[in-house]
C-alpha positions as YAML, in Angstrom:
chain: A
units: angstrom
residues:
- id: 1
  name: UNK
  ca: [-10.33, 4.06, -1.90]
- id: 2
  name: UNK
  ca: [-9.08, 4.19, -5.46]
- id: 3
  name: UNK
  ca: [-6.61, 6.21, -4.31]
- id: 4
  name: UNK
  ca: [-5.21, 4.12, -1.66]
- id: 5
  name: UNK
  ca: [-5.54, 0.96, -4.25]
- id: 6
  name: UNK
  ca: [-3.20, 2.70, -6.81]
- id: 7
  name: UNK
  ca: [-0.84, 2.92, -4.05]
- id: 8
  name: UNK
  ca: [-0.51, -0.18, -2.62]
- id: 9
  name: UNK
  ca: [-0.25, -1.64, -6.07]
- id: 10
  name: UNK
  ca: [2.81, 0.66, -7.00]
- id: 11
  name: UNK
  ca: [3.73, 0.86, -3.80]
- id: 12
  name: UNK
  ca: [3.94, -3.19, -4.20]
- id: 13
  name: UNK
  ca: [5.31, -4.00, -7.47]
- id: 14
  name: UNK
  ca: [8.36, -1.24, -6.61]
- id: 15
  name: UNK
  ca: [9.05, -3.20, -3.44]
- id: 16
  name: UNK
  ca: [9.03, -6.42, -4.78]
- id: 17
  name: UNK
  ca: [10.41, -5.83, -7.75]
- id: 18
  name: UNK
  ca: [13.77, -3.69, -6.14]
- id: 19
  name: UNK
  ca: [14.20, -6.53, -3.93]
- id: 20
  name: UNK
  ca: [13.88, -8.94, -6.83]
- id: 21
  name: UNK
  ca: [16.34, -7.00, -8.70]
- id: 22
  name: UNK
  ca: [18.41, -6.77, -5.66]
- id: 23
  name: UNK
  ca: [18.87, -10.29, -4.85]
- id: 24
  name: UNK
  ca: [19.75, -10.88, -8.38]
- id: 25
  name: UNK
  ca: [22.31, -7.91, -8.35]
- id: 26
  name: UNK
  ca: [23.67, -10.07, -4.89]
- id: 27
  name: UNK
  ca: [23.78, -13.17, -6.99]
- id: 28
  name: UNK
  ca: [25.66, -11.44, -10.07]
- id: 29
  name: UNK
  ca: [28.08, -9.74, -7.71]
- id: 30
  name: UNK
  ca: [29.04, -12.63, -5.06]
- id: 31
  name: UNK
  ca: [29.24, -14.83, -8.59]
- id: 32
  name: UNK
  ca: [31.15, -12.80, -10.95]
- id: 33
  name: UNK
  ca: [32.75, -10.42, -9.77]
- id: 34
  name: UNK
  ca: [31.31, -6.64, -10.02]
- id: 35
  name: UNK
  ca: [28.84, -7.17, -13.17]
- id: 36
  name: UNK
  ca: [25.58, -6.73, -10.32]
- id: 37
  name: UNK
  ca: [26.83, -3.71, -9.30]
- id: 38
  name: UNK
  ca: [24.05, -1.43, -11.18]
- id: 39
  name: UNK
  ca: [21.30, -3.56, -10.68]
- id: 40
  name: UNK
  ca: [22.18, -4.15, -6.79]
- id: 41
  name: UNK
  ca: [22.16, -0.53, -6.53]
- id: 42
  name: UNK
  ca: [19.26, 0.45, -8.70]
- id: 43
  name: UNK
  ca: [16.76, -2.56, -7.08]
- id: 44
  name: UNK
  ca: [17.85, -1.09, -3.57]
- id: 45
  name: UNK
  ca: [16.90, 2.53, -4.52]
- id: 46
  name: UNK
  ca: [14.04, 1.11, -6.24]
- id: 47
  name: UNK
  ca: [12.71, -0.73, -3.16]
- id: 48
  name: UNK
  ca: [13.54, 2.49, -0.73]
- id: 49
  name: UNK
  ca: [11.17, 4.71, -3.36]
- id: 50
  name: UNK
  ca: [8.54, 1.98, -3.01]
- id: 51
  name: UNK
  ca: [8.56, 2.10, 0.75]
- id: 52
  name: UNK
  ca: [6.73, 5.23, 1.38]
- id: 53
  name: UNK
  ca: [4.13, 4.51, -1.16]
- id: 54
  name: UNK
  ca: [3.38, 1.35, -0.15]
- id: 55
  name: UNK
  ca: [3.17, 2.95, 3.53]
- id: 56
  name: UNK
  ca: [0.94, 5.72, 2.44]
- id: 57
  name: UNK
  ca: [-1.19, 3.50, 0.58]
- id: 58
  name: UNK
  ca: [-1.78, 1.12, 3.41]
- id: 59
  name: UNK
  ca: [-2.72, 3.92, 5.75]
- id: 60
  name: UNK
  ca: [-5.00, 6.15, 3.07]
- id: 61
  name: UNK
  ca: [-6.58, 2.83, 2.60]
- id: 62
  name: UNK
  ca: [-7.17, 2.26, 6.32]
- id: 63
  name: UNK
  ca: [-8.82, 5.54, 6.50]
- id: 64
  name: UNK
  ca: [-10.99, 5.03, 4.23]
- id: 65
  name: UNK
  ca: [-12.05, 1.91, 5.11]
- id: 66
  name: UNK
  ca: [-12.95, 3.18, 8.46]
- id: 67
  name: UNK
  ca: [-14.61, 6.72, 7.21]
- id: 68
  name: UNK
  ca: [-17.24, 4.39, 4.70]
- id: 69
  name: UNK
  ca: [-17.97, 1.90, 7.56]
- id: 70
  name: UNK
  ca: [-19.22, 4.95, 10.13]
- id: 71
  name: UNK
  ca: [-22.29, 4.96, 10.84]
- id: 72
  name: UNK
  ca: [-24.57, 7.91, 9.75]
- id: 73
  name: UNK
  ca: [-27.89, 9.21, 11.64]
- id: 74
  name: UNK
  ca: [-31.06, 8.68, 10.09]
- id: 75
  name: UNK
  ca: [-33.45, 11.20, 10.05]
- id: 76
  name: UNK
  ca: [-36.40, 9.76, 11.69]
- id: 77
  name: UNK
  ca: [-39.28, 10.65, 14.37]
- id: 78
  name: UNK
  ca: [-38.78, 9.68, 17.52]
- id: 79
  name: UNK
  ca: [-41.81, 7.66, 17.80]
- id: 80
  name: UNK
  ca: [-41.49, 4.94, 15.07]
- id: 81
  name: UNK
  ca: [-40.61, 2.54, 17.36]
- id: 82
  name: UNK
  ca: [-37.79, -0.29, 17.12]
- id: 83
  name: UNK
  ca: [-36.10, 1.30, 14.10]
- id: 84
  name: UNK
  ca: [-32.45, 1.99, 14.08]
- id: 85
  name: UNK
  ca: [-31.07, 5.39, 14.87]
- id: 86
  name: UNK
  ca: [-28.32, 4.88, 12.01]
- id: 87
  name: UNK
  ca: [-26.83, 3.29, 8.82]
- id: 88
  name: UNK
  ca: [-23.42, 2.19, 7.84]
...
């Protein structure tokens, strides 16, 4: 799980944060002339590294989730009565 949450945050702030860097690039570029050049490029490659780690992330922390939430037998006689047979 603390695995998966270090991802999503990178995985996050590279997204967001190439597309930020993007847009502006777009905005610098359409306004100017070519002085967004750099930045539209580097926010795009930024935001294409961030993809898979956001992606990874979101799936490692899927799997988790669903491996602590199985349920687990509990080692108990048969005869106890109205007990469950397991635990999350």
């Amino acid at each position: 799980m603390k695995q998966s949450n270090w991802q999503t945050t990178t995985g996050s702030i590279l997204v967001l944060g190439g597309l930020t860097a993007s847009t502006a690039g777009m905005i610098m570029v359409l306004g100017q002339g070519n002085t967004g050049d750099q930045l539209l490029a580097w926010g795009a490659v930024t935001a294409l590294v961030g993809t898979p780690i956001l992606t990874i992330g979101l799936i490692n922390r899927h799997r988790a989730n669903r491996i602590s939430f199985s349920n687990e037998p509990i080692p108990i006689q048969t005869h106890v009565g109205n007990m469950p047979r397991s635990v999350p």
